[in-house]
C-alpha positions in Angstrom: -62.4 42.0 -155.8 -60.7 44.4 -158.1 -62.7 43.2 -160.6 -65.9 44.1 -159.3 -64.9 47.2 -158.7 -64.0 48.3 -161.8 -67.2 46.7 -163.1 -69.2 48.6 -160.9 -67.5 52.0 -161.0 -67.9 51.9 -164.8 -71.4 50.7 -164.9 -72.1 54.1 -162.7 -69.3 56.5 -163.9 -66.8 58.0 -161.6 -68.5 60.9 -160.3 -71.7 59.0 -158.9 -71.8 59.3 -155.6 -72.1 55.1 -154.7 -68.5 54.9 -156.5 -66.8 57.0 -154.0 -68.9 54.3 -151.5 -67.1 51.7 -153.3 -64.0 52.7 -153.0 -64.0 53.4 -149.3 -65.2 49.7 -148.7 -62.1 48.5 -151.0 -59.8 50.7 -149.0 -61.3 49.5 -145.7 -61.4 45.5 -147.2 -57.5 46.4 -148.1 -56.7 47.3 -144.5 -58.5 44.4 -142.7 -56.6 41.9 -145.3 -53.4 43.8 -143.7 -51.9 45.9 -146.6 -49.7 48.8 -145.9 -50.8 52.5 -146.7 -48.1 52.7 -149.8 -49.8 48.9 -151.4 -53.2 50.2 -151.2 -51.9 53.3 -152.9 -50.4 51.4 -155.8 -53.2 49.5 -156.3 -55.9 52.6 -156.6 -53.2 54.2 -158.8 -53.7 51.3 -160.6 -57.2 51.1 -160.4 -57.6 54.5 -161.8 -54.8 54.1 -164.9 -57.0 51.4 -165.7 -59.8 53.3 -165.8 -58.5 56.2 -167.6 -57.5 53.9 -170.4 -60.3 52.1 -171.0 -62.7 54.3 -170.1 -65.7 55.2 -167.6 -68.3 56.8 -167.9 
């Protein structure tokens, strides 16, 4: 899943709006697979290092 959502927030860039869209639904798909408020931060801090160093648009 992490996969496509890197794919699709650097196909759009960061600041469209259907990114932030995206994000919510991996937060949301994050909680209903049972992981804790500090994992899903790790992994958007992730997310978003990646991001930064391989670029988006």
């Amino acid at each position: 899943m992490r996969r496509a959502v890197i794919g699709f927030i650097r196909s759009l860039g960061t600041t469209h709006p259907n990114s932030q869209v995206v994000l919510n639904n991996y937060i949301a798909l994050l909680l209903d697979l049972g992981r804790t408020e500090n994992e899903i931060k790790a992994q958007l801090l992730e997310l978003v290092q990646w991001l930064h160093q391989n670029g988006s648009s």
